[in-house]
Backbone and ligand atoms as CSV (ligand in chain L), in Angstrom:
chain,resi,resn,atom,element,x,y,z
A,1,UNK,N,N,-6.105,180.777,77.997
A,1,UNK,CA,C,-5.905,179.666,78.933
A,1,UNK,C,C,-7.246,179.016,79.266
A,2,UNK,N,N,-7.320,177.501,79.403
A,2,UNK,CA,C,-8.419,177.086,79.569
A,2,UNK,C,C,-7.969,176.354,80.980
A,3,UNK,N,N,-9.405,175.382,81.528
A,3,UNK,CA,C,-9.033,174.765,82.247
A,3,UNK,C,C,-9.931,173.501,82.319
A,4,UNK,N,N,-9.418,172.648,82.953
A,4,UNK,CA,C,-10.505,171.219,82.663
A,4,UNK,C,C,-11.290,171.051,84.356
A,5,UNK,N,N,-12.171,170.781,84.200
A,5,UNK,CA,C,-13.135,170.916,85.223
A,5,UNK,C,C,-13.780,168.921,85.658
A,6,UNK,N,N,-13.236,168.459,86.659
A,6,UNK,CA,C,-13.858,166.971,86.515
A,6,UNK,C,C,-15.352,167.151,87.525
A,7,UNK,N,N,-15.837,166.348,86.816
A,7,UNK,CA,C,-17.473,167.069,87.422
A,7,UNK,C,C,-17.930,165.439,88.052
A,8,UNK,N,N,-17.639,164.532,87.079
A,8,UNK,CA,C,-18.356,163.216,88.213
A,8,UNK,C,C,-17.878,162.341,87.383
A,9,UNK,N,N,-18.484,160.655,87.291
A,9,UNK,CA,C,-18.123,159.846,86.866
A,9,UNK,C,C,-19.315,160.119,85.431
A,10,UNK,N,N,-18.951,159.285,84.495
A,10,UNK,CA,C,-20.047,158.553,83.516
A,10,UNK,C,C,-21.213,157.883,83.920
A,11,UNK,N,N,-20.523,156.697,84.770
A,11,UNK,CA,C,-21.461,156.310,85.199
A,11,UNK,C,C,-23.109,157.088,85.824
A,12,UNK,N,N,-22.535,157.738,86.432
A,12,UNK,CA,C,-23.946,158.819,87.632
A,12,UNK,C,C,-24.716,159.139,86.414
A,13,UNK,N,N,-24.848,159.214,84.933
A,13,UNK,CA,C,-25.744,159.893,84.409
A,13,UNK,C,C,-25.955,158.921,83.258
A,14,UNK,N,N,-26.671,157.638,83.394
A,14,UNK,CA,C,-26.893,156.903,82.586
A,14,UNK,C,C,-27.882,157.622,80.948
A,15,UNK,N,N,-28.103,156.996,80.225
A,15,UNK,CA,C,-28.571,157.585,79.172
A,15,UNK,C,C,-30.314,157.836,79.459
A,16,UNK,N,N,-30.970,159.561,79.259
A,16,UNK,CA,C,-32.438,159.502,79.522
A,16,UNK,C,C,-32.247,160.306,80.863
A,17,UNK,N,N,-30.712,160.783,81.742
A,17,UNK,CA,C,-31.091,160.993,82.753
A,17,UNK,C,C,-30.257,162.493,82.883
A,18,UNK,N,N,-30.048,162.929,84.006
A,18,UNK,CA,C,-29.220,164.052,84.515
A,18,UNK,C,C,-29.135,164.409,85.883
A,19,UNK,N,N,-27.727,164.825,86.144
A,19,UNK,CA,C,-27.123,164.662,87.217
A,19,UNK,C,C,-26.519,166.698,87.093
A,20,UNK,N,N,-26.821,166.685,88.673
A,20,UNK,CA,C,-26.498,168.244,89.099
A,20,UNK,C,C,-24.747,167.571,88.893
A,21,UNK,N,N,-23.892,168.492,89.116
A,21,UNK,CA,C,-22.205,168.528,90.053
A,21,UNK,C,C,-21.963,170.058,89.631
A,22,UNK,N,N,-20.701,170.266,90.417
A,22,UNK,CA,C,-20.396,171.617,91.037
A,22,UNK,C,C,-19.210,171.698,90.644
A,23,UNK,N,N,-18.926,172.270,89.560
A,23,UNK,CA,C,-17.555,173.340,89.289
A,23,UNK,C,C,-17.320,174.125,90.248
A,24,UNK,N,N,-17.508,173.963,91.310
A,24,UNK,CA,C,-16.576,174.812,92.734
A,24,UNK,C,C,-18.227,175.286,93.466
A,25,UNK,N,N,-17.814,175.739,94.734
A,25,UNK,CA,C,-18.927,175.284,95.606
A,25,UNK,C,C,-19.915,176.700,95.096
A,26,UNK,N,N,-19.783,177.192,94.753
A,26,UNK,CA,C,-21.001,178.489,94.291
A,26,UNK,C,C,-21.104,178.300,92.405
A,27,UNK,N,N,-20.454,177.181,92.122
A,27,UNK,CA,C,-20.532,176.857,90.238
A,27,UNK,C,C,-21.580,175.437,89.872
A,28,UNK,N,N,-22.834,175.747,89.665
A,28,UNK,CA,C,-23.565,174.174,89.753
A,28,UNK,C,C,-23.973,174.134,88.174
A,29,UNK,N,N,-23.680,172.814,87.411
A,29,UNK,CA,C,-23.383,172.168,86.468
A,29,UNK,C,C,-24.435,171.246,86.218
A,30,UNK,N,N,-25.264,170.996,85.290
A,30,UNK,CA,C,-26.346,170.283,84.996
A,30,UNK,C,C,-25.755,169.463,83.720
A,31,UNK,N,N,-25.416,167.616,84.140
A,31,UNK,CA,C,-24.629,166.975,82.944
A,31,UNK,C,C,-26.271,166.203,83.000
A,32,UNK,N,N,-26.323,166.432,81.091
A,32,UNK,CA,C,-27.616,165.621,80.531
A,32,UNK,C,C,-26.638,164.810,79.716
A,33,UNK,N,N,-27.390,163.423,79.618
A,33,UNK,CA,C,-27.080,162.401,79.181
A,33,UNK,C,C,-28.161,162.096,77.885
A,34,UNK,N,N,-27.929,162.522,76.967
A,34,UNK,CA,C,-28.723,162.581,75.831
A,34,UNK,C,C,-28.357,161.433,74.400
A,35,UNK,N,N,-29.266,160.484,74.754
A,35,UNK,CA,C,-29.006,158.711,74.177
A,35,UNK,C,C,-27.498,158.462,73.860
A,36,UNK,N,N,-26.801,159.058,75.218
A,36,UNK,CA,C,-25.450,158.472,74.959
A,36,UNK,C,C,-24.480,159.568,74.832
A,37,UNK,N,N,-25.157,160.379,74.495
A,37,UNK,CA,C,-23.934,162.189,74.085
A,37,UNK,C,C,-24.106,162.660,75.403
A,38,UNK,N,N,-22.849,163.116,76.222
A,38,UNK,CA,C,-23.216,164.063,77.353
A,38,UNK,C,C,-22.633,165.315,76.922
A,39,UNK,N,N,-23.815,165.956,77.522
A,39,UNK,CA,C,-23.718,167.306,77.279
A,39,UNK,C,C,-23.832,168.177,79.380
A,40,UNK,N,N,-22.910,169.616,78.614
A,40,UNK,CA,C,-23.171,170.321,80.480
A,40,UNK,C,C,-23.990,171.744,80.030
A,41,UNK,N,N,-24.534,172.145,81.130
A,41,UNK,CA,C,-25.344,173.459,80.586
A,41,UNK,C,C,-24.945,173.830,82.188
A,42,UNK,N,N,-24.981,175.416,82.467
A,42,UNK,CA,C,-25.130,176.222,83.519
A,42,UNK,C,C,-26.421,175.537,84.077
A,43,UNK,N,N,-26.248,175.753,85.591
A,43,UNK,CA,C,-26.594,174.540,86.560
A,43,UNK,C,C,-28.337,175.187,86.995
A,44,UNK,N,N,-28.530,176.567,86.499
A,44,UNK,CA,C,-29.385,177.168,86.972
A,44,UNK,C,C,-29.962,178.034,85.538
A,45,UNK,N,N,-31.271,178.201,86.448
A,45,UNK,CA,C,-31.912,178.844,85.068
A,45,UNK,C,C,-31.289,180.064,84.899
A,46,UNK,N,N,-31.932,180.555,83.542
A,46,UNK,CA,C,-31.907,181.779,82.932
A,46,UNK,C,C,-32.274,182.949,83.465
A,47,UNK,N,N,-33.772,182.526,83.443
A,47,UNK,CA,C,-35.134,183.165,84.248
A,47,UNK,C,C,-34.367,183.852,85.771
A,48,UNK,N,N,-34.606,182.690,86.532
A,48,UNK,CA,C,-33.952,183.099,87.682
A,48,UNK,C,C,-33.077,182.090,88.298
A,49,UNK,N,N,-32.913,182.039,89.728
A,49,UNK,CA,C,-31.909,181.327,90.199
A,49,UNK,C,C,-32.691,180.267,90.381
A,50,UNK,N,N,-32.749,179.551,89.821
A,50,UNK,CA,C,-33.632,177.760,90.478
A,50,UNK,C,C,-32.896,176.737,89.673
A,51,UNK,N,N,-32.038,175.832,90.659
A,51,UNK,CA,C,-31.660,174.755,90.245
A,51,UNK,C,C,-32.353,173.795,89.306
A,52,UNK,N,N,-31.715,173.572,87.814
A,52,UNK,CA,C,-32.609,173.043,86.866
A,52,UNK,C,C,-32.427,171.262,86.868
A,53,UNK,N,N,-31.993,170.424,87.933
A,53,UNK,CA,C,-32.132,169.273,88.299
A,53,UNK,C,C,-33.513,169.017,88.773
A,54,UNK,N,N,-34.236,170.117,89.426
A,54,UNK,CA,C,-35.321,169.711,89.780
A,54,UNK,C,C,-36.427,169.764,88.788
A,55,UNK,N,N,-36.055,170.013,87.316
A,55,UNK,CA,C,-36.744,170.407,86.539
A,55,UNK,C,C,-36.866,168.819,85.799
A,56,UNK,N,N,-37.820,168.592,84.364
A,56,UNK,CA,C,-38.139,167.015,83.826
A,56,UNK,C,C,-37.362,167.726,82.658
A,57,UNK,N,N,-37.094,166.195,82.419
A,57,UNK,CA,C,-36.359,165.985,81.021
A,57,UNK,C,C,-36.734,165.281,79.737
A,58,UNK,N,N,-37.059,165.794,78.850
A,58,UNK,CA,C,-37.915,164.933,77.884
A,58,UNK,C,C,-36.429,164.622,76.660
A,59,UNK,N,N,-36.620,163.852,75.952
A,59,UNK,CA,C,-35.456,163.518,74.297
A,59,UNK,C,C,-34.482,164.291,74.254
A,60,UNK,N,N,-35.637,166.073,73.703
A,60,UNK,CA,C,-35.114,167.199,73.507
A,60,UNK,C,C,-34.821,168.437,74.168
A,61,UNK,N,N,-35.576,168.327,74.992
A,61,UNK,CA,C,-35.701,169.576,76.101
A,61,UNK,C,C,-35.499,169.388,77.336
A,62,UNK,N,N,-35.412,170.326,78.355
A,62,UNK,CA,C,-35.590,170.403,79.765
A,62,UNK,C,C,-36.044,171.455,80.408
A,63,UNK,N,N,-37.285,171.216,81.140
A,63,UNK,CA,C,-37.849,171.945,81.438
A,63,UNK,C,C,-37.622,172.744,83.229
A,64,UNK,N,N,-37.507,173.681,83.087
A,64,UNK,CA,C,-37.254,174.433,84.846
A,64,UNK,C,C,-38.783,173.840,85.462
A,65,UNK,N,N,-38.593,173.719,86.436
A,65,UNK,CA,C,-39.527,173.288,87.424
A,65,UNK,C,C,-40.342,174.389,88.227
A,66,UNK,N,N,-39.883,175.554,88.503
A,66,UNK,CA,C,-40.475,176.784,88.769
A,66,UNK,C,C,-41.322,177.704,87.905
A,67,UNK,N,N,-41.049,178.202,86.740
A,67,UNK,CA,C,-42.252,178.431,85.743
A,67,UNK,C,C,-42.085,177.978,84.428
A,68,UNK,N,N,-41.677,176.522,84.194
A,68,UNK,CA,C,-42.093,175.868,83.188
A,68,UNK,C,C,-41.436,176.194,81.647
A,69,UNK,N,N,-40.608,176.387,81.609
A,69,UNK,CA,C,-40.058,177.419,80.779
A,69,UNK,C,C,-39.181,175.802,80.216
A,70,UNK,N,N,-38.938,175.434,78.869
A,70,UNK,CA,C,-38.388,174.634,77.995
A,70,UNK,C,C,-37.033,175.356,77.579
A,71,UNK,N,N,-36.219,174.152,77.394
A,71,UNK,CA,C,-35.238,174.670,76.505
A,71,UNK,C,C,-34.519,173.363,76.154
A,72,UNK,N,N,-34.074,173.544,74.778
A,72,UNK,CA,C,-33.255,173.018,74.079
A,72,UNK,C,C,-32.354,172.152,74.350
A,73,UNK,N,N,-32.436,170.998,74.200
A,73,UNK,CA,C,-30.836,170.479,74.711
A,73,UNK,C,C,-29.715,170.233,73.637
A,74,UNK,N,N,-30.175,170.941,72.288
A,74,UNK,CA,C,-29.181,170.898,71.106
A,74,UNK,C,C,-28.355,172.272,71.602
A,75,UNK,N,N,-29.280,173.500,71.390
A,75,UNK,CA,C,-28.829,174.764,71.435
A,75,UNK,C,C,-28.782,175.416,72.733
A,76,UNK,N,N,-29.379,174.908,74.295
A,76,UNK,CA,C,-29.622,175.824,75.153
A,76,UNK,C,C,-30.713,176.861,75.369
A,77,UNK,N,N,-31.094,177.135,74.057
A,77,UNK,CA,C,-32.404,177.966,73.564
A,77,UNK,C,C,-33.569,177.797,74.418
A,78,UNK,N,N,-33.744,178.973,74.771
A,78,UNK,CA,C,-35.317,179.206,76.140
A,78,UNK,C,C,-36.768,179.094,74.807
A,79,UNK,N,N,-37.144,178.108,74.798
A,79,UNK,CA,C,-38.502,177.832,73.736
A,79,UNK,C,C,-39.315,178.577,74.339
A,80,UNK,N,N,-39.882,178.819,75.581
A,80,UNK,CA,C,-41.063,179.165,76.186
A,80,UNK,C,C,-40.882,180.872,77.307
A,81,UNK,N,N,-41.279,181.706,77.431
A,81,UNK,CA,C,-41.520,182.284,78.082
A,81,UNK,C,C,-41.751,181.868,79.404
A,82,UNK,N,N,-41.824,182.069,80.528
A,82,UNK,CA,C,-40.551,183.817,80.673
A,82,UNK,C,C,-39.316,184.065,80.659
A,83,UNK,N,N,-38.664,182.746,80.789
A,83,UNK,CA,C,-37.089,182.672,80.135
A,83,UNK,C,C,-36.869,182.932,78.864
A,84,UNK,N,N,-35.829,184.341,78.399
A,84,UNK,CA,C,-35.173,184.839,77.443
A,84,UNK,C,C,-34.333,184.134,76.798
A,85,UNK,N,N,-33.530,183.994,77.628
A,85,UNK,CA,C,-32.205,183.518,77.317
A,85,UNK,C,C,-31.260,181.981,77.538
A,86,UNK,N,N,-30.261,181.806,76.405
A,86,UNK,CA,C,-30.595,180.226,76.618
A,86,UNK,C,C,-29.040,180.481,77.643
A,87,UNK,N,N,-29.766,178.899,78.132
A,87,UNK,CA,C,-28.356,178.010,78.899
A,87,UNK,C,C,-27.089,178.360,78.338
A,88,UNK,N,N,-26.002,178.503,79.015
A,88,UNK,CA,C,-25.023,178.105,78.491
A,88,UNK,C,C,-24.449,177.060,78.745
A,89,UNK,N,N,-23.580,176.894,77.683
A,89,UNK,CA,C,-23.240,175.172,77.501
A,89,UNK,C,C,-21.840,174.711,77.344
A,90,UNK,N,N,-21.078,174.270,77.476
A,90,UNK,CA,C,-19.788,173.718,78.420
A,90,UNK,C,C,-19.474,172.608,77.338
A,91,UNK,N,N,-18.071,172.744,76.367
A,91,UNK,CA,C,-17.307,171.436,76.316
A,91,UNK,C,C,-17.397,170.400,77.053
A,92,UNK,N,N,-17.986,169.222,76.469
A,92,UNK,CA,C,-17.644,168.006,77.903
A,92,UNK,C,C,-16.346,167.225,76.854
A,93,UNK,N,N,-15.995,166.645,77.846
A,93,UNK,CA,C,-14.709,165.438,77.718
A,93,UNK,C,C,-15.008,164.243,78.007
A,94,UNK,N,N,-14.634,163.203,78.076
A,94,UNK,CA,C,-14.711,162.279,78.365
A,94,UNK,C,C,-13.441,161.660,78.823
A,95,UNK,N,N,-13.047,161.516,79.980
A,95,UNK,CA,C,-11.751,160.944,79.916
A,95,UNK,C,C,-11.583,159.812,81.113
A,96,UNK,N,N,-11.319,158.011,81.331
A,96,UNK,CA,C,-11.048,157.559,81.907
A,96,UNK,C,C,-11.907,157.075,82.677
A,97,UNK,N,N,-13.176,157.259,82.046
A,97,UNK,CA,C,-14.713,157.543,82.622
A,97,UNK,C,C,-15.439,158.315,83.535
A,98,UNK,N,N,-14.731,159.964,83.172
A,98,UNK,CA,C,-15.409,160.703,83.899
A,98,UNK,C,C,-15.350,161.964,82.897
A,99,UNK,N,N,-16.231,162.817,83.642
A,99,UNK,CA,C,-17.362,163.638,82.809
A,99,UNK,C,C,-16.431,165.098,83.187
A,100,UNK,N,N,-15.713,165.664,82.025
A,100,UNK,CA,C,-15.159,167.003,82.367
A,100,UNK,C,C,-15.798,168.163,81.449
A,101,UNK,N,N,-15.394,169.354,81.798
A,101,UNK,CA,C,-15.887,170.375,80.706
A,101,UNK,C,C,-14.171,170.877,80.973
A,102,UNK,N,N,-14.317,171.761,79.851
A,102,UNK,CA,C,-12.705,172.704,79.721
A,102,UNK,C,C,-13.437,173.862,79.112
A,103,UNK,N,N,-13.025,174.886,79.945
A,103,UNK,CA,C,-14.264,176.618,79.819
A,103,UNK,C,C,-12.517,177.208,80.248
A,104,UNK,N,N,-12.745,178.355,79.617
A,104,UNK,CA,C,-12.002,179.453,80.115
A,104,UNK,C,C,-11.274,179.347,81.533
A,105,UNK,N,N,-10.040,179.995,81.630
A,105,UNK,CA,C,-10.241,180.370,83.165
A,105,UNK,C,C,-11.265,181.154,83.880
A,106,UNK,N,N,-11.371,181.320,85.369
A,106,UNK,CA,C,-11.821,182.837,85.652
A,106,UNK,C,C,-13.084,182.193,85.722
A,107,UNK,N,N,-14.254,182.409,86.668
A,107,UNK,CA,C,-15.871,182.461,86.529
A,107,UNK,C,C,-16.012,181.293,85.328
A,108,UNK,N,N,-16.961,180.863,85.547
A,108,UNK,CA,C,-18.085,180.027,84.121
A,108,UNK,C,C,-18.813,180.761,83.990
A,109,UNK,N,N,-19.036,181.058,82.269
A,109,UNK,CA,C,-20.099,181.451,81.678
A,109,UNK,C,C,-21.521,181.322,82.394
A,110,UNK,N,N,-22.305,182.210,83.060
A,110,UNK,CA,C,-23.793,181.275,83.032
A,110,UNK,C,C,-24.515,183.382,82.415
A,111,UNK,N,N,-25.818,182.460,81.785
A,111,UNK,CA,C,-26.646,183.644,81.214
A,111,UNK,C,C,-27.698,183.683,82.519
A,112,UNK,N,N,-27.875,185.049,82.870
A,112,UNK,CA,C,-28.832,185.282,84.210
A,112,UNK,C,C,-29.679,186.422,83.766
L,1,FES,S1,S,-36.882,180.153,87.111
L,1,FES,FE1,FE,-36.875,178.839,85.382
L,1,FES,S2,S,-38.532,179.580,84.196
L,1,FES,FE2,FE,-38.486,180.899,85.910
């Protein structure tokens, strides 16, 4: 069983940018807007708990804002030390102009 998750509009995450939203009030969702493809990753780092909105976003990567740590926005993949482990990453949808993922029931995946 899956389930569809509506996280925000299209609009909020123009292309070049990214927008936090919350799969339920303790589930935070990081939608990157990557030249037009949106993609969702677990809302928080790997490393530790630090919201990765506050982190910069370059083409390919995004970087945590607390110790600098890169990762992937193809694969999720932690490039840099001291983060191990990559993001996990979320089906998005597109439907009606808004931004969903469809994950399992039960908890979202996040790697901690
Ligand atoms: S919390 Fe993100 S690299 Fe440490």
């Amino acid at each position: 069983m899956t389930r569809r998750i509506d996280l925000l509009g299209v609009d909020e995450v123009p292309p070049g940018t990214m927008k936090m939203a919350w799969a339920s009030a303790t589930e935070p969702v990081l939608v990157v807007n990557v030249d037009g493809e949106l993609r969702a990753f677990q809302g928080v780092c790997s490393h530790q708990y630090f919201e990765l909105d506050k982190g910069f976003l370059t083409r390919d990567s995004l970087t945590c804002a607390l110790h600098l740590s890169r990762f992937d926005l193809a694969t999720g993949e932690a490039l840099d030390p001291p983060a191990e482990l990559p993001l996990a990453r979320y089906p998005v949808l597109v439907e009606n102009g808004r931004v969903l993922i469809e994950v399992p029931e039960g908890p979202l995946q996040v790697n901690e």
